[in-house]
C-alpha positions in Angstrom: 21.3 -54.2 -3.7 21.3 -51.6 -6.9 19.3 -48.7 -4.4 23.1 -48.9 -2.6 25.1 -48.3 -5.1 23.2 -44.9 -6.0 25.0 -41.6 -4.4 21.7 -40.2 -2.4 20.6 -41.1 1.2 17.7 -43.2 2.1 15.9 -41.0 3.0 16.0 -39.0 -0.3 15.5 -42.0 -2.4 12.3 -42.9 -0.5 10.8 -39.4 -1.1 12.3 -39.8 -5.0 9.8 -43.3 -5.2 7.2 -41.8 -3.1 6.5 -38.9 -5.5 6.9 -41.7 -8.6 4.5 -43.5 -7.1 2.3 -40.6 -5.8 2.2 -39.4 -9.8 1.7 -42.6 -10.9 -1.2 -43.5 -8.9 -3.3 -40.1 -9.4 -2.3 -40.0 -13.4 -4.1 -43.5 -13.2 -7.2 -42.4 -11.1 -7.8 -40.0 -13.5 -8.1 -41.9 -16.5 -4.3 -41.8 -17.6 -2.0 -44.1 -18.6 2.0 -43.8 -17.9 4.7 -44.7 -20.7 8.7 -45.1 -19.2 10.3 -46.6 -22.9 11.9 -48.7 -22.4 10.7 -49.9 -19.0 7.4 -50.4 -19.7 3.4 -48.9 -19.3 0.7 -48.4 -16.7 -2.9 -48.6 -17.1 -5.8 -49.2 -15.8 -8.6 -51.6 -16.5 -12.3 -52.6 -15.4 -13.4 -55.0 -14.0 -16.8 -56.3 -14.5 -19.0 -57.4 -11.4 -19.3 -61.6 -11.0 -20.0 -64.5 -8.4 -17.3 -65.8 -6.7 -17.3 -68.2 -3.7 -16.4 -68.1 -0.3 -14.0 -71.3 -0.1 -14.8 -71.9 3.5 -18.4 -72.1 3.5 -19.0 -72.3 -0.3 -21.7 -69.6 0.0 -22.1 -67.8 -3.7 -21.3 -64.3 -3.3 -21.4 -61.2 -5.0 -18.0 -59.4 -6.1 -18.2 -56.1 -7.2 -17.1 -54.3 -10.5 -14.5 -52.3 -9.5 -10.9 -50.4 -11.8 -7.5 -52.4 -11.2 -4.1 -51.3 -12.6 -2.3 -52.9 -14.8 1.5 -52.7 -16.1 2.9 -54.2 -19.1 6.6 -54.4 -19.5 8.8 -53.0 -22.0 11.2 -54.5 -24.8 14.6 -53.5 -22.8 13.0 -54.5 -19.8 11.7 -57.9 -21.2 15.1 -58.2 -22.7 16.9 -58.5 -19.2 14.4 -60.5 -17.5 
């Protein structure tokens, strides 16, 4: 795997993605969006409230509105894929 081939211990390449993702996540909460060019772009978007259905029962129910995150890739990244 590519994480192996990188010089730094395990346990200092978990805290390295934990603070990405810790940045990432509260830049997002508050409204933000994050660019990596190259790699690509997080945002958020809403939501709106709608019915759904249980698939067991078929009972209508309600699902709330409610902020999801979004990421959209970038060119160099959608190059390699």
């Amino acid at each position: 795997m590519q994480w192996q081939k990188m010089q730094a211990s395990q346990s200092s390449r978990k805290k390295a993605l934990d603070s990405f993702t810790d940045r990432v996540s509260a830049t997002l909460a508050s409204g933000g969006r994050v660019s990596l060019v190259g790699f690509g772009t997080f945002s958020t978007s809403e939501r709106s409230a709608r019915e759904g259905r249980n698939p067991q029962t078929g009972a209508t129910i309600q699902i709330p509105a409610k902020t999801v995150a979004k990421f959209k890739a970038g060119s160099e990244l959608n190059a390699k894929l």
